[in-house]
N, C-alpha and C positions, 0 to 999 in steps of 0.2 A: 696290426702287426702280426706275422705268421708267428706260429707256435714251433717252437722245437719241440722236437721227438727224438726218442732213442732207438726209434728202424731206420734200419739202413737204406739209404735212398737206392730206388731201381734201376737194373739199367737197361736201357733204350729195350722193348721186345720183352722185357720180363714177361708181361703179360698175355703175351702170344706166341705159342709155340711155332708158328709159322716162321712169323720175323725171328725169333731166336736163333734158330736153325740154320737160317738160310744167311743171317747176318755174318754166320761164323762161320758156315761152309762154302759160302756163296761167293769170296772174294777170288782173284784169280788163281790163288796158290795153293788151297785149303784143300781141294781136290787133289791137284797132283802130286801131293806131300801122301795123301790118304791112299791115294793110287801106288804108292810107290814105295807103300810099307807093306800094301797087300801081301807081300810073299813072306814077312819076318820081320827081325829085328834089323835094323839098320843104323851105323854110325852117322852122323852130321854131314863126312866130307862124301861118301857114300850115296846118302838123298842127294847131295850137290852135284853128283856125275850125272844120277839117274834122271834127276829133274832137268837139269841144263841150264834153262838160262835165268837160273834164281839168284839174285845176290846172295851172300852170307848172312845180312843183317834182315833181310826177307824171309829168307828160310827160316834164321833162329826167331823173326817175330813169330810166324806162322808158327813152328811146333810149340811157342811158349801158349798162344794161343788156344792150338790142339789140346795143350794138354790140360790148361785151364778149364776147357769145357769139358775132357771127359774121354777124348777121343783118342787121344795119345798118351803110352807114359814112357819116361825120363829116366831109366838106371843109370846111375852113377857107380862105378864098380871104384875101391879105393887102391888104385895102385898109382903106380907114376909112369907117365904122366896119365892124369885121369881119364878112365875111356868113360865115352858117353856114348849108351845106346839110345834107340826110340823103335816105338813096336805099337799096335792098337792093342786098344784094352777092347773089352768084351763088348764095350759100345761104340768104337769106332769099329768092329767087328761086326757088328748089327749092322750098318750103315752101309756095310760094300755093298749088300744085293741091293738097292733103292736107287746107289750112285750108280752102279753098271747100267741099271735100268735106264737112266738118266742118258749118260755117255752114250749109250746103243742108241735109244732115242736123238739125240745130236749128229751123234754119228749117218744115220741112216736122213734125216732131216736136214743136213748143213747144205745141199745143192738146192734145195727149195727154198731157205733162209736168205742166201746169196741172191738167187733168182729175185726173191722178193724185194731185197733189200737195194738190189739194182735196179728194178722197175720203178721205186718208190724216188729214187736218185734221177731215173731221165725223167720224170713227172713233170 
């Protein structure tokens, strides 16, 4: 019979900084939420113009997300009705030069992807 313990059990990638990273930036929205704070602070409906074709319930997973790992944070200002900002923290600020590097890289490489991806298709 397994033994209980009082640690917390891990989750998925704990152990590797690669999977961790990439499990939580890596989904299709993770980026363009990050992309689209680059300039400031931004309101909920806001990311929604900028992003386009994100649901509500997408987006709000995504930045609860962001922010749970570090990347985003959440002001709550207490009037009425409540406004809610989102902005990178200092290491979702870390993170822009690595993604741009990334994005340029796609960007310059997606006609050869294509090409590939179509040759592999009439095979």
């Amino acid at each position: 019979m397994p033994k209980e313990t009082d640690e917390p059990k891990q989750q998925p990638g704990a152990g590797c900084p690669i999977r961790g990273v990439l499990d939580r930036i890596g989904d299709q929205w993770s980026l363009l939420t990050l992309e689209a704070l680059e300039d400031g602070k931004k309101r909920f409906n806001e990311l929604m113009r900028e992003i386009g074709d994100i649901s509500k319930q997408m987006l709000s997973k995504t930045l609860r997300h962001l922010e749970q790992y570090g990347f985003v944070r959440r002001t709550v200002y207490p009037q009425v009705p409540p406004r809610v900002e989102y902005e990178l923290t200092e290491l979702g600020q870390s993170f822009l030069i690595p993604m741009k590097t990334l994005i340029g890289w796609a960007e310059q490489n997606h006609p050869a992807i294509i090409s590939a991806r179509q040759r592999h298709e009439n095979a």
